[in-house]
C-alpha positions, 0 to 999 in steps of 0.5 A: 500500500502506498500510503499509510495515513489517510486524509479522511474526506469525509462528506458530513453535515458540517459542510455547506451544502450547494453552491452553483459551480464557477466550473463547467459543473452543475453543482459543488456540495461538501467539496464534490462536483456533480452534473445534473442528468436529469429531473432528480439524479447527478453524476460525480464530475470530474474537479479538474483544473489546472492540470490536476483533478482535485480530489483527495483523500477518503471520499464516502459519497453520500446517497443524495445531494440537495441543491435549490430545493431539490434533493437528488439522488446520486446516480452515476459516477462521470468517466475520467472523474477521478482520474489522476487524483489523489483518493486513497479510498472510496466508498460508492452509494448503492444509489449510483448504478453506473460508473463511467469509463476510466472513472478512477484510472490512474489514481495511483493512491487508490488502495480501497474500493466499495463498488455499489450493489446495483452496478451491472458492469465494470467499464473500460479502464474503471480501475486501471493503474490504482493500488487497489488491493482487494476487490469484490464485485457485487452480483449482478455485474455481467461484464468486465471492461477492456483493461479494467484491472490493468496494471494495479500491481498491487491487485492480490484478491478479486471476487467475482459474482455468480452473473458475471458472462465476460471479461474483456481485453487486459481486463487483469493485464499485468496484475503481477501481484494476482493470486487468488480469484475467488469465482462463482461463476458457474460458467467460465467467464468468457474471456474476449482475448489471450491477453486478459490475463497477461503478465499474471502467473500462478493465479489460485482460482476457488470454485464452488464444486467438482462440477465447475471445476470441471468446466473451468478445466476445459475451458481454453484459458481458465484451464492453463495450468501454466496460468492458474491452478483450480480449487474446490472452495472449502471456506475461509483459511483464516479467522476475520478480524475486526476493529472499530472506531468512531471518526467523529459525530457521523461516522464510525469506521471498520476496520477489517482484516486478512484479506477477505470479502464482508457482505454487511447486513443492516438492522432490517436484515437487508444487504447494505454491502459486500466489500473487500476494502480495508475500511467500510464506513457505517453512517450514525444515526439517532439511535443504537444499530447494530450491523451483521459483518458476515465473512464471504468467499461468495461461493459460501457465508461463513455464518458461524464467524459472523461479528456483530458492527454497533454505530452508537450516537453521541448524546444529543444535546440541546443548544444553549449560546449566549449572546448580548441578545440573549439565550439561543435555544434548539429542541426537537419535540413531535417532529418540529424543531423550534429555534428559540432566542434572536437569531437576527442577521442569521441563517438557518441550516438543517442537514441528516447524518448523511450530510443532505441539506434538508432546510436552508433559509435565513433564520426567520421562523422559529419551527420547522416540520420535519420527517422523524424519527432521525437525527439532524444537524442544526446550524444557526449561525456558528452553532452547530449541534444535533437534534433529535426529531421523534 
C-alpha cells in the first residue's frame, strides 16, 4: 500500500451544502462536483483544473445531494472523474448504478474500493493503474471492461459474482501481484482475448464444486495450468478480524482484516454491502444499530464467524449560546424543531447524518416540520449541534 495515513474526506453535515459551480459543473456540495442528468439524479464530475483533478483523500459519497430545493439522488459516477487524483479510498452509494469509463484510472493512491450493489458492469479502464488491493464485485455485474484491472500491481484478491458472462481485453493485464480469484461463476467467464490475463502467473482460482471445476478445466484459458491452478472452495483459511472506531459525530469506521470479502447486513436484515476494502464506513444515526459483518468467499457465508458492527450516537444535546441578545435555544419535540432566542442577521441550516441539506433559509421562523424519527444537524449561525426529531 502506498500510503499509510489517510486524509479522511469525509462528506458530513458540517459542510455547506450547494453552491452553483464557477466550473463547467452543475453543482459543488461538501467539496464534490456533480452534473445534473436529469429531473432528480447527478453524476460525480470530474474537479479538474489546472492540470490536476482535485480530489483527495477518503471520499464516502453520500446517497443524495440537495441543491435549490431539490434533493437528488446520486446516480452515476462521470468517466475520467477521478482520474489522476489523489483518493486513497472510496466508498460508492448503492444509489449510483453506473460508473463511467476510466472513472478512477490512474489514481495511483487508490488502495480501497466499495463498488455499489446495483452496478451491472465494470467499464473500460474503471480501475486501471490504482493500488487497489482487494476487490469484490457485487452480483449482478455481467461484464468486465477492456483493461479494467490493468496494471494495479498491487491487485492480490478479486471476487467475482455468480452473473458475471465476460471479461474483456487486459481486463487483469499485468496484475503481477494476482493470486487468488475467488469465482462463482458457474460458467467460465468468457474471456474476449489471450491477453486478459497477461503478465499474471500462478493465479489460485476457488470454485464452488467438482462440477465447475470441471468446466473451468476445459475451458481454453481458465484451464492453463501454466496460468492458474483450480480449487474446490472449502471456506475461509483464516479467522476475520475486526476493529472499530468512531471518526467523529457521523461516522464510525471498520476496520477489517486478512484479506477477505464482508457482505454487511443492516438492522432490517437487508444487504447494505459486500466489500473487500480495508475500511467500510457505517453512517450514525439517532439511535443504537447494530450491523451483521458476515465473512464471504461468495461461493459460501461463513455464518458461524459472523461479528456483530454497533454505530452508537453521541448524546444529543440541546443548544444553549449566549449572546448580548440573549439565550439561543434548539429542541426537537413531535417532529418540529423550534429555534428559540434572536437569531437576527442569521441563517438557518438543517442537514441528516448523511450530510443532505434538508432546510436552508435565513433564520426567520422559529419551527420547522420535519420527517422523524432521525437525527439532524442544526446550524444557526456558528452553532452547530444535533437534534433529535421523534
Amino acid at each position: 500500500m502506498k500510503r499509510t495515513l489517510y486524509d479522511i474526506l469525509l462528506l458530513t453535515a458540517l459542510i455547506m451544502g450547494c453552491a452553483t459551480s464557477a466550473l463547467a459543473q452543475d453543482i459543488e456540495a461538501n467539496g464534490i462536483y456533480y452534473n445534473i442528468i436529469s429531473d432528480t439524479q447527478v453524476e460525480v464530475a470530474p474537479a479538474y483544473w489546472d492540470g490536476v483533478n482535485h480530489y483527495q483523500g477518503c471520499i464516502i459519497l453520500p446517497e443524495r445531494v440537495y441543491c435549490d430545493g431539490v434533493n437528488y439522488d446520486i446516480a452515476a459516477i462521470a468517466p475520467r472523474a477521478f482520474w489522476r487524483s489523489a483518493v486513497t479510498e472510496v466508498q460508492i452509494p448503492n444509489s449510483v448504478t453506473m460508473i463511467g469509463e476510466a472513472a478512477f484510472a490512474d489514481a495511483d493512491e487508490l488502495a480501497n474500493i466499495t463498488l455499489p450493489l446495483g452496478l451491472t458492469a465494470v467499464s473500460r479502464y474503471m480501475l486501471a493503474g490504482t493500488a487497489v488491493t482487494h476487490v469484490v464485485l457485487p452480483e449482478g455485474v455481467t461484464s468486465i471492461g477492456k483493461g479494467a484491472f490493468e496494471d494495479c500491481s498491487y491487485l492480490s484478491t478479486v471476487f467475482l459474482p455468480a452473473s458475471l458472462r465476460y471479461i474483456g481485453e487486459s481486463a487483469f493485464g499485468y496484475c503481477s501481484s494476482l493470486n487468488e480469484i475467488y469465482s462463482d461463476a458457474s460458467i467460465p467467464p468468457l474471456t474476449m482475448s489471450d491477453n486478459t490475463f497477461e503478465g499474471c502467473d500462478g493465479v489460485h482460482v476457488m470454485l464452488a464444486d467438482a462440477a465447475t471445476t470441471s468446466r473451468y478445466q476445459d475451458d481454453p484459458v481458465w484451464g492453463d495450468d501454466d496460468l492458474f491452478t483450480l480449487w474446490i472452495d472449502e471456506g475461509l483459511a483464516v479467522l476475520p478480524t475486526m476493529q472499530q472506531e468512531n471518526l467523529g459525530e457521523n461516522w464510525t469506521a471498520l476496520t477489517l482484516g486478512n484479506s477477505l470479502a464482508y457482505k454487511i447486513y443492516g438492522p432490517d436484515g437487508y444487504l447494505v454491502a459486500v466489500t473487500a476494502a480495508d475500511r467500510y464506513f457505517l453512517p450514525i444515526g439517532a439511535q443504537s444499530t447494530d450491523y451483521l459483518v458476515v465473512p464471504t468467499t461468495l461461493m459460501y457465508d461463513e455464518e458461524d464467524l459472523q461479528l456483530v458492527a454497533t454505530a452508537e450516537p453521541a448524546a444529543i444535546e440541546e443548544v444553549e449560546e449566549e449572546r448580548p441578545e440573549g439565550k439561543l435555544t434548539i429542541v426537537g419535540i413531535d417532529g418540529t424543531i423550534y429555534i428559540n432566542g434572536d437569531t437576527h442577521g442569521m441563517w438557518t441550516f438543517i442537514y441528516d447524518v448523511y450530510g443532505n441539506l434538508w432546510y436552508e433559509r435565513p433564520a426567520v421562523n422559529n419551527w420547522i416540520s420535519l420527517p422523524g424519527p432521525r437525527v439532524y444537524i442544526v446550524r444557526v449561525g456558528k452553532t452547530v449541534r444535533k437534534v433529535f426529531v421523534n
